[in-house]
C-alpha positions in Angstrom: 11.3 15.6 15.5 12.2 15.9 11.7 10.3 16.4 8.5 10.5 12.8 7.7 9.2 11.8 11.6 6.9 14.5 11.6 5.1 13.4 7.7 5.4 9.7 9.3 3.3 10.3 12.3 0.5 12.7 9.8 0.2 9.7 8.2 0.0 7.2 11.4 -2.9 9.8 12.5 -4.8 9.9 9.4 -4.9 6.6 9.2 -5.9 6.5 13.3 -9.1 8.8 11.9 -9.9 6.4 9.2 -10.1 3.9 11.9 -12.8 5.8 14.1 -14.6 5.9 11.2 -15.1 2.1 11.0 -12.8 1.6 8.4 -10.3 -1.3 8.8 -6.6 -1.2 8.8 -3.9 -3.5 7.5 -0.5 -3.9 7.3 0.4 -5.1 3.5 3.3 -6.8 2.7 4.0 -8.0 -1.2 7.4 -10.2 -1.6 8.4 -10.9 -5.0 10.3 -13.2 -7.5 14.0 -11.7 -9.1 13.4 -8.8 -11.5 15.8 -7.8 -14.1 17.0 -4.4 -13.6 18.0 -2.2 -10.7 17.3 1.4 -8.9 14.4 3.2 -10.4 13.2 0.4 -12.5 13.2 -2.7 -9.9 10.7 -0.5 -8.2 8.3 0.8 -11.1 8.3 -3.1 -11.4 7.2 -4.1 -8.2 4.8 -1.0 -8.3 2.8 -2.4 -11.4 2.5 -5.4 -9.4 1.2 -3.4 -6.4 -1.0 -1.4 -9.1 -2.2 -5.4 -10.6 -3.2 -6.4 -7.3 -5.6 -3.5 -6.3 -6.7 -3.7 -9.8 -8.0 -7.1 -9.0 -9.2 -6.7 -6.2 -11.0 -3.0 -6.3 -14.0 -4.8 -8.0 -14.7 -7.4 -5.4 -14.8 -4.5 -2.8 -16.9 -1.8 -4.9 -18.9 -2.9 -7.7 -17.9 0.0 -10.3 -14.5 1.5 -8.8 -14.9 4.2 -11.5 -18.0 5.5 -10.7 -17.8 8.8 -8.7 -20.2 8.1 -6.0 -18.1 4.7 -5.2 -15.0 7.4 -5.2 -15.7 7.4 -1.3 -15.5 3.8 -0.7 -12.4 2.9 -2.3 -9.4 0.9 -0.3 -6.5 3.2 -0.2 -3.0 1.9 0.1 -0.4 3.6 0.7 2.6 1.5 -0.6 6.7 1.9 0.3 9.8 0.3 -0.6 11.9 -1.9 1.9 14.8 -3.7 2.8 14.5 -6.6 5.2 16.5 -6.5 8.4 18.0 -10.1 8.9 19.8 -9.9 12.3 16.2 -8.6 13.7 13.5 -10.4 11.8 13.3 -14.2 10.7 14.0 -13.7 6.7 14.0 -16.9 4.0 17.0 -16.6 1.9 15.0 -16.0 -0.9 13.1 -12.8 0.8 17.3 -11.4 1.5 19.1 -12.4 -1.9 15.9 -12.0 -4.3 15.9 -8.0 -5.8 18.7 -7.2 -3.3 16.6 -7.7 -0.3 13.9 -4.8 -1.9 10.3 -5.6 -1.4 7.3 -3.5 -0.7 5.0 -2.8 2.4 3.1 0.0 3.7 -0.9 0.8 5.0 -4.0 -0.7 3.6 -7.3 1.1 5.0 -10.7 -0.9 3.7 -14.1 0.7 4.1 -16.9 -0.5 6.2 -18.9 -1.5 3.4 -17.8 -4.1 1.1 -18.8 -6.6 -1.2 -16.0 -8.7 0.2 -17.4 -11.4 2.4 -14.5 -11.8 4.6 -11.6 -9.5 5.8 -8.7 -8.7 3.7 -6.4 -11.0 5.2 -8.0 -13.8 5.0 -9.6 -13.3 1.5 -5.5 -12.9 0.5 -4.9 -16.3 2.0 -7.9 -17.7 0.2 -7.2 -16.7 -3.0 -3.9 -15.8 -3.2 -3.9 -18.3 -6.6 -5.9 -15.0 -8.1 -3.0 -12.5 -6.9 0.2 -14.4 -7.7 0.8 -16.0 -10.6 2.6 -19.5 -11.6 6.0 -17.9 -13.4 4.8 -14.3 -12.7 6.4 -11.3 -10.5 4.7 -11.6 -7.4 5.6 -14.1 -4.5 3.2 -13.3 -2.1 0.5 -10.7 -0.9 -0.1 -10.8 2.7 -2.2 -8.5 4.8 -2.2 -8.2 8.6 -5.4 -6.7 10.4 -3.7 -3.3 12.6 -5.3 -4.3 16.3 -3.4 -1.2 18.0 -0.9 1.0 17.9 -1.7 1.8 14.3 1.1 5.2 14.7 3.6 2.0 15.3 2.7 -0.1 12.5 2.6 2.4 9.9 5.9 3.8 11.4 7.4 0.2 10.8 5.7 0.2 7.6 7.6 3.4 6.5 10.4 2.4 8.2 13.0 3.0 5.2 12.3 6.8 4.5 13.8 8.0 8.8 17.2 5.1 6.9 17.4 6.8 3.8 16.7 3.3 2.1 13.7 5.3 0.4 11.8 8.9 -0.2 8.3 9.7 -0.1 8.6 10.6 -4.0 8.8 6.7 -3.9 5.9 6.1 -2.1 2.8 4.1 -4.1 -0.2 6.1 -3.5 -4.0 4.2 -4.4 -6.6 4.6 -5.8 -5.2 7.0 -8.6 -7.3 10.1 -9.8 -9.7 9.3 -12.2 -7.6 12.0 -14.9 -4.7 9.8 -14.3 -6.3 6.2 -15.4 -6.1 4.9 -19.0 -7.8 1.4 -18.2 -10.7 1.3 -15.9 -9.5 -2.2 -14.2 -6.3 -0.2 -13.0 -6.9 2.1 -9.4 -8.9 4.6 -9.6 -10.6 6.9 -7.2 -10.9 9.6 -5.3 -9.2 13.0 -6.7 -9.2 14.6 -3.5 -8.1 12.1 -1.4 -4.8 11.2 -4.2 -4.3 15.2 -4.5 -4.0 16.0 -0.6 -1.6 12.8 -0.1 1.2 13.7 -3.4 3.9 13.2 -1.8 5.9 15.8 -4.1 4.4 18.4 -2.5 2.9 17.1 0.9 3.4 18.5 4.2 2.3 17.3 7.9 -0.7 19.1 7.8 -2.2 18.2 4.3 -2.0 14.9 5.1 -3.9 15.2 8.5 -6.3 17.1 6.2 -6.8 14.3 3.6 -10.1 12.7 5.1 
C-alpha cells in the first residue's frame, strides 16, 4: 500500500474511533455556481464557502464555538477537492461543465451532544435557504449519514488524492486553531485536534493519534 493509501485509511480509522465514541458521521458534498479563476484560486474560493458554511452552522451545534471547554465538541470536517466521474455516476450538466467539473467533498464527524434538533442531513435539507444564497457561490450543501463501511466512504471521499486530481496540502481541515481565527463566526476549535491532522506534515500514525 502507498503513502497516499496508507494516510487514506488513518483517516478512514480515526474517523471509525470517532464513531464508537457516539459521534455521527457524514459524507458532505458542496456543489457550486461558476467561479472566475482557475487552479489555486478556484479552490481557495470554494474553501471560503466551505469555511461560510461551518461558520453558520458551528453556533447552532455549540453555543460559544470559541470557548475552550466547547473546543471538545466541535464538528470537524475534513474537506477535499473533486472531479465528478460522468461515465460512473449520474451528473447534471451543470455539476460537469460548472468550475471544470471541480467541487468539494470529504468527512463530516458531529458530536453526540448538540443543540441541533435534528441530524445534519436533514437540518441541510431544511434550511438549505440559510447555507446557499440567491446569486451567491454555493449550489448546494448536502450531507449523507455514514451507516457502514465508513473506511469506504471516506476512501471515496478522498478519492482524488490515490488520481492525482488533488494533494493533502489541499485538503480543508475544521475547526481551525483558535491562534489562527481573526473573526469569531469563522471555525474555530480545537488546537490539538487541527495540529495532529496538518496535512503538511502528517503521517499515518499522527492521524490515528488525533483523538
Amino acid at each position: 500500500m502507498d503513502q497516499n493509501h496508507l494516510m487514506i485509511d488513518a483517516y478512514g480509522e480515526m474517523v471509525e474511533d470517532y464513531l464508537r465514541q457516539r459521534w455521527d458521521g457524514y459524507f458532505l458534498s458542496f456543489m457550486f455556481n461558476q467561479f472566475r479563476g482557475s487552479g489555486d484560486g478556484l479552490l481557495r474560493q470554494m474553501e471560503r464557502e466551505v469555511e461560510r458554511v461551518y461558520a453558520t452552522l458551528v453556533t447552532r451545534v455549540v453555543r460559544d464555538p470559541t470557548h475552550p471547554k466547547n473546543q471538545a465538541f466541535l464538528p470537524r470536517w475534513i474537506i477535499c477537492p473533486d472531479l465528478p466521474v460522468p461515465k460512473r455516476t449520474k451528473m447534471s450538466l451543470q455539476d460537469v461543465t460548472f468550475n471544470d467539473g471541480f467541487h468539494t467533498q470529504g468527512t463530516g464527524l458531529h458530536p453526540p451532544v448538540s443543540r441541533l434538533r435534528t441530524s445534519l442531513d436533514l437540518h441541510f435539507l431544511e434550511y438549505q435557504d440559510r447555507y446557499v444564497k440567491a446569486g451567491g457561490a454555493l449550489r448546494s450543501v448536502t450531507a449523507t449519514p455514514i451507516t457502514r463501511t465508513p473506511k469506504k466512504v471516506v476512501g471515496y471521499g478522498f478519492k482524488a488524492v490515490p488520481r492525482r486530481r488533488a494533494t493533502f496540502h489541499d485538503f480543508l481541515i475544521l475547526p481551525r486553531a483558535l491562534n489562527e481565527v481573526t473573526n469569531c463566526q469563522r471555525g474555530t476549535g480545537s488546537t490539538e485536534w487541527k495540529d495532529s491532522c496538518r496535512l503538511q506534515t502528517c503521517t499515518p500514525d499522527l492521524i490515528r493519534c488525533a483523538i
